[in-house]
Each structure stands twice: as C-alpha cells, then as structure tokens.
FINURO-291230 format. One record per residue (C-alpha): x, y, z; residue in one letter. Coordinates in Angstrom, 3 decimals. Each point is the difference from the previous one (the first is absolute). Example, Ala and Ser with C-alpha at 12.3 -4.5 7.8 and 13.67 -1.06 7.14 Angstrom:
// FINURO-291230
PT px py pz residuo
PT 12.300 -4.500 7.800 a
PT 1.370 3.440 -0.660 s
***
This chain:
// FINURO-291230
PT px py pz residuo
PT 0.000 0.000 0.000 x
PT 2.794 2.226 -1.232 x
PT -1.130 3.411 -0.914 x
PT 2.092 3.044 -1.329 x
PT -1.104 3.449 -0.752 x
PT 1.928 2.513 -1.664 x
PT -0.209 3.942 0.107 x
PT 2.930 2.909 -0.876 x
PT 0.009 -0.271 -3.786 x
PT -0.727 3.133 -2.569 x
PT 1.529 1.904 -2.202 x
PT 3.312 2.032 0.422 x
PT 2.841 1.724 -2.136 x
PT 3.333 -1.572 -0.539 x
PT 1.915 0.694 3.496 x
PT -2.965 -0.099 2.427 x
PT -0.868 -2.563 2.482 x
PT -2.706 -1.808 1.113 x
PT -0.880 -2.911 2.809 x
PT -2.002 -2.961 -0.692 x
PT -1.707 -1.832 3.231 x
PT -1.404 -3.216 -0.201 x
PT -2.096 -0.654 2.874 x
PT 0.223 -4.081 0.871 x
PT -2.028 -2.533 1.761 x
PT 0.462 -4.087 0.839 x
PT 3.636 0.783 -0.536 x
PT 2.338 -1.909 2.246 x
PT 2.893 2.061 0.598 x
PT 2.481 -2.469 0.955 x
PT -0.212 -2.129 -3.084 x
PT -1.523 2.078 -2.938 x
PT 1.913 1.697 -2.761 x
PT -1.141 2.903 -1.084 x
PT 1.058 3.247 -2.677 x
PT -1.279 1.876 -2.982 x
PT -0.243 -1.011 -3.660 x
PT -1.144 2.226 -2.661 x
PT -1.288 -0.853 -3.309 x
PT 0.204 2.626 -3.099 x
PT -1.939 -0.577 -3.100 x
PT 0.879 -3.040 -2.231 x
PT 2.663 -0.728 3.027 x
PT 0.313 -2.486 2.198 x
PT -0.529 0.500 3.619 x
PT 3.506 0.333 1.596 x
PT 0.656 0.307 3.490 x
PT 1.508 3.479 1.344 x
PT 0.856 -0.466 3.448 x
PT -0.845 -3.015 2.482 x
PT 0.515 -0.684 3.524 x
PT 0.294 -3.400 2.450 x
PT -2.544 1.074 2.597 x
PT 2.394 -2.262 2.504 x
PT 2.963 1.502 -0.206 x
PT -0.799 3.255 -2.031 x
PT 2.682 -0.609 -2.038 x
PT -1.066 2.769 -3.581 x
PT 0.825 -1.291 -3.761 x
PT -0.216 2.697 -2.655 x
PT -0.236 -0.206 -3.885 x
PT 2.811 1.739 -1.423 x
PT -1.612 2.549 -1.345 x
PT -1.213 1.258 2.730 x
PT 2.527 -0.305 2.419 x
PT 0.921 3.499 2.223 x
PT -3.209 1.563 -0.933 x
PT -2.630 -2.564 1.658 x
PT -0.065 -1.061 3.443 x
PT -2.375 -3.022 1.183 x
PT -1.458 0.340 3.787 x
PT -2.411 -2.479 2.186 x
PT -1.873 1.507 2.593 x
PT -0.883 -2.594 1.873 x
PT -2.360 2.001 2.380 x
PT -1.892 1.187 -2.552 x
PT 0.522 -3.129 -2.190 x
PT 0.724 2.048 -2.816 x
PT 2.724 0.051 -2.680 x
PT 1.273 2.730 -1.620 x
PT 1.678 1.231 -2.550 x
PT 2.098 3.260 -0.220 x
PT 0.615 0.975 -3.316 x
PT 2.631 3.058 -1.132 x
PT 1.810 1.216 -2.990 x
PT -2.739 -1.230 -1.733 x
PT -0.023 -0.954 -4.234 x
PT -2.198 -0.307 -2.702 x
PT 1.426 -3.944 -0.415 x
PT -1.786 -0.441 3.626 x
PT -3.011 0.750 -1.519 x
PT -2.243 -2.903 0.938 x
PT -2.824 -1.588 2.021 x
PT 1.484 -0.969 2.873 x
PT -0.940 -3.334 2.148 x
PT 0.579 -1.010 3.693 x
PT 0.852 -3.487 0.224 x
PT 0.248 -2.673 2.676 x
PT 1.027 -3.682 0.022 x
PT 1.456 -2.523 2.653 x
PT 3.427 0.047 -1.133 x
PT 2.481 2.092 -1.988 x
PT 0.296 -2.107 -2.847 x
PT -3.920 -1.082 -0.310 x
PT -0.492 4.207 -0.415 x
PT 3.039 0.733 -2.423 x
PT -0.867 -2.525 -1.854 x
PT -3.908 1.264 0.255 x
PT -0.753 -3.612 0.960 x
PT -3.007 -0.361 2.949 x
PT -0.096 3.588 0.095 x
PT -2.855 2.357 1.374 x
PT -0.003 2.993 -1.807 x
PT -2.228 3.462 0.632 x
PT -1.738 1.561 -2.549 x
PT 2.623 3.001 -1.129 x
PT 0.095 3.443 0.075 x
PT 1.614 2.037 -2.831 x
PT 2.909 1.945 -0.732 x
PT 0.359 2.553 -2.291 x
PT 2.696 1.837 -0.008 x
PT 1.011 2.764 -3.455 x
PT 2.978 1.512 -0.940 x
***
C-alpha cells in the first residue's frame, strides 16, 4: 500500500531552481530505496538521483551531479528534491520512485512510482 505524491514542479528560466516533494506512505524506511526519475518525450525514464533509505547513502546521474541534492525527511515522510542551476535538457516530468532494494529501483524492477509532476524549464 505504497503511495507517493509529488508537488514542486513548473516552469522556470535556465539558472533558476525549484524543489520537488513527494509526500510518501507504507514506506519502510529501513529497507526501501527510493529517488527521482524523469522521463522527457520519446525518452526513456532515467533515474536522476536515488537514495538507500537505510543508510542514506545518495547516487546521482551524471548529469546532474553538483546541482541536485536528494533529502528524506523522515518526520514528515517526505522526499525531496532540490534542484539549482537548472537547464533546458532537465526539462521533464519528473517521478518519485520507491522499491525494496537499490537494484530492484535502478533497474525500475518492483517499483512504485507516483504520478509526476512537470518540469519546464526555457532558455
């Protein structure tokens, strides 16, 4: 009885920032992986940062690497996602993911996804 929910998206200029939330439920911190994926028109959905809920150790895609930073907030069982230095190439509707291990939600395999918010961002 996973559930994610995911807020923060819009539309910015080249160099702005935004911060995604993704508000999660039935999640059991000491097991689940969980991160971001985005998915771009006639892409594939490609993960952008992750996180081992156990030992909260971050993985980033290269190219984004320095300008976003992945957060759990346990308390308020939310993830986040801070996003800066923004570029049109991270244009994209964005997806909060969860699965039971690391390599199950790399490898989108058993995972729970939310529903997406967008990402616009222009040059």
């Amino acid at each position: 009885q996973v559930r994610l929910v995911e807020s923060g998206g819009g539309s910015v200029q080249a160099g702005g920032s935004l911060r995604l939330a993704c508000a999660a439920s039935g999640i059991d911190y000491s097991r689940y992986a969980m991160g971001w994926f985005r998915q771009a028109p006639g892409r594939e959905r490609e993960a952008v940062a992750t996180v081992y809920a156990g030992t909260g150790t971050p993985y980033y895609a290269d190219s984004v690497k320095g300008r976003f930073t992945i957060s759990l907030d346990k308390a308020k069982n939310t993830l986040y996602l801070q996003m800066n230095n923004l570029k049109p190439s991270d244009s994209a509707t964005y997806y909060c993911a969860a699965a039971r291990t690391w390599v199950e939600l790399v490898r989108k395999r058993a995972v729970d996804w939310g529903r997406g918010t967008q990402v616009a961002v222009s040059s």
